[in-house]
C-alpha angles and dihedrals in degrees: 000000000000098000095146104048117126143176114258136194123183124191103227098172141017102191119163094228131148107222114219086258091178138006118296107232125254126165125213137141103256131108101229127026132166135166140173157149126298097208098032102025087225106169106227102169122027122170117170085329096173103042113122116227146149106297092192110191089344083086088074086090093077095044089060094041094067083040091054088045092055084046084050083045100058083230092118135009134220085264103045105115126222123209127249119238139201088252082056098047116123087231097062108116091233095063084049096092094021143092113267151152097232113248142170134218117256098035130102128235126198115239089240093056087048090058092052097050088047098056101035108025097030089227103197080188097053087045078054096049092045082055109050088041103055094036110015097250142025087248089054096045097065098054073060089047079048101054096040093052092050091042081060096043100268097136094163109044117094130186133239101183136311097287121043098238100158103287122154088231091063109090140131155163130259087226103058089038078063086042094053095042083058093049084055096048093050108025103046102034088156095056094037109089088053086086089071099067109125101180127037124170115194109225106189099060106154106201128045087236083066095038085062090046100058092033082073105027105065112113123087111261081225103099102173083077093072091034100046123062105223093020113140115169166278130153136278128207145198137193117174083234093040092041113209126335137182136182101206134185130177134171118212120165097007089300130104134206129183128206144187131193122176132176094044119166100191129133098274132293104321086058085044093050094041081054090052095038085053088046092049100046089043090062090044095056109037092042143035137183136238129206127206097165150033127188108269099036125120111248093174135340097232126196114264115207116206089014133134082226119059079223151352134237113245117214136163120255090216134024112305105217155139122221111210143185107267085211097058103043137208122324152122105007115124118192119223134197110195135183152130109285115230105037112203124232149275098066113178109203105269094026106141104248105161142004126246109212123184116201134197102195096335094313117121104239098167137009136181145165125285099213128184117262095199133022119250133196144228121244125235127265099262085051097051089047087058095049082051091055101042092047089053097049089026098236 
């Protein structure tokens, strides 16, 4: 019996803010760019941002992204160890001209020491031996790539195979490689700041052709990280037919940005790195970005009707922001919270319960869920059939 609910908006804040409301422009050479803004997911820079095209190891990413799911998951530790195969041999034509740890068939390597060899060395093989372990085989690992991009939102993107050696069926968007960046960033805080290793020295080589190797092959290919004061990841990439490629993310200020450029025909990865650095700063000093909520905190207390609690408090499941043009200022954007008043129990925590707009003169420029921050729950009947009472005869 919900006779007296009603819609309600309520003006939270009048700002006078200019929301970003296209691209900024930024010319380079690449033939893909795309940059924006970690809290309000803004685009401030899109250059043939969905155009599908060869993400060479850049497509580790992924590969890491269904390893870092089985560590979430409690299925492997940093220390389990996965076997080396003959695919992942060090001897194996394919690894001759690719990035790699250096391994041999027959040895274990600890899936720390896998993730480091995929972010800072770029290991095709270890990429191998994630896959075969988890799936049995690389075929069979990128059904796996597929289903994790489509479960974040990455609808275009298709696998090959773990590694981004050159393959028709790897292709994929500047703007999914952003969106898994972002996916990376949130969803793995604990693994994140693996991605700004700059050194990594395998210790387990079996043969004294590999011990050379990595004697000589420990530094990240991502150079940004030892150019750009607050860079943190993520990976680059080449192919002699994709040209150079890098996912990027830096936090200067408190605010972070992530980028991605692909189809780069620089002079290898210093060039690659001085292009993202340029992308990067160029976002941090033409736009900034405001704000208004956390998760956590409390948007609006609403009416509950049925409930043990008279309300309950509304809050974002992710950053509430705007991201505006630093030229024009601040000025006319008003922040909204809406939704149906009274809300009936009972209200599990992270139930959607409202909805946060944000105008520029009466233009939408960013939404987002009201979610419940506490569970509530529903009366008994008695005590419905009193509510009942007391709204008829308003008690």
């Amino acid at each position: 019996m919900l006779q007296n609910m009603k819609k309600k908006l309520f003006t939270l804040f009048l700002l006078l803010a200019c929301g970003v409301a296209n691209a900024t422009e930024f010319k380079t050479k690449a033939k893909s760019a795309f940059l924006i803004d970690y809290d309000s997911g803004a685009e401030i820079v899109a250059k043939n941002a969905d155009t599908l095209m060869p993400p060479s190891s850049m497509i580790k990413l992924m590969t890491l992204a269904v390893l870092f799911d089985e560590l979430a998951a409690g299925n492997i530790t940093m220390d389990t160890r996965f076997p080396v195969s003959e695919n992942a041999d060090y001897n194996d034509p394919k690894w001759y001209p690719a990035s790699k740890i250096c391994l041999s068939a027959g040895q274990t390597i600890t899936v720390r020491d896998l993730i480091l060899g995929l972010i800072v060395l770029s290991g095709g093989d270890a990429s191998v031996v994630v896959a075969e372990k988890l799936a049995g085989s690389e075929d069979a690992f990128t059904q796996l790539m597929e289903q994790k991009a489509r479960s974040i939102g990455m609808e275009q993107s298709t696998f090959g195979n773990a590694s981004g050696l050159p393959n028709p069926n790897n292709l994929m968007t500047s703007r999914e490689l952003a969106t898994l960046a972002v996916h990376l960033i949130g969803d793995y805080p604990d693994l994140y700041p693996m991605f700004a290793t700059k050194r990594f020295e395998f210790e387990e080589h079996q043969t004294d052709w590999c011990r050379e190797w990595g004697r000589t092959h420990t530094m990240n290919y991502n150079k940004l990280l030892f150019i750009m004061p607050g860079a943190d990841g993520l990976k680059t990439g080449h192919t002699s037919d994709g040209g150079y490629g890098m996912v990027a993310s830096a936090k200067v200020g408190g605010r972070r940005l992530v980028g991605v450029i692909n189809g780069f025909n620089g002079k290898g990865h210093d060039a690659l790195a001085n292009e993202m650095k340029k992308l990067l700063n160029h976002g941090f000093s033409t736009t900034m970005t405001k704000v208004f909520f956390k998760p956590g905190d409390t948007v609006a207390n609403i009416p509950v009707w049925y409930g043990k609690v008279d309300s309950v408090a509304a809050t974002v499941a992710k950053p509430f922001a705007i991201t505006v043009d630093k030229k024009d200022g601040l000025k006319d954007v008003r922040v909204l919270a809406r939704f149906n008043e009274p809300v009936a129990a009972p209200i599990g925590v992270g139930d959607e319960i409202g909805e946060l707009i944000a105008e520029q003169n009466g233009r939408v420029i960013a939404r987002a869920p009201l979610v419940a921050n506490e569970r509530v729950r529903k009366i008994q009947f008695i005590g419905r059939v009193i509510k009942n009472i007391r709204v008829m005869f308003g008690i």
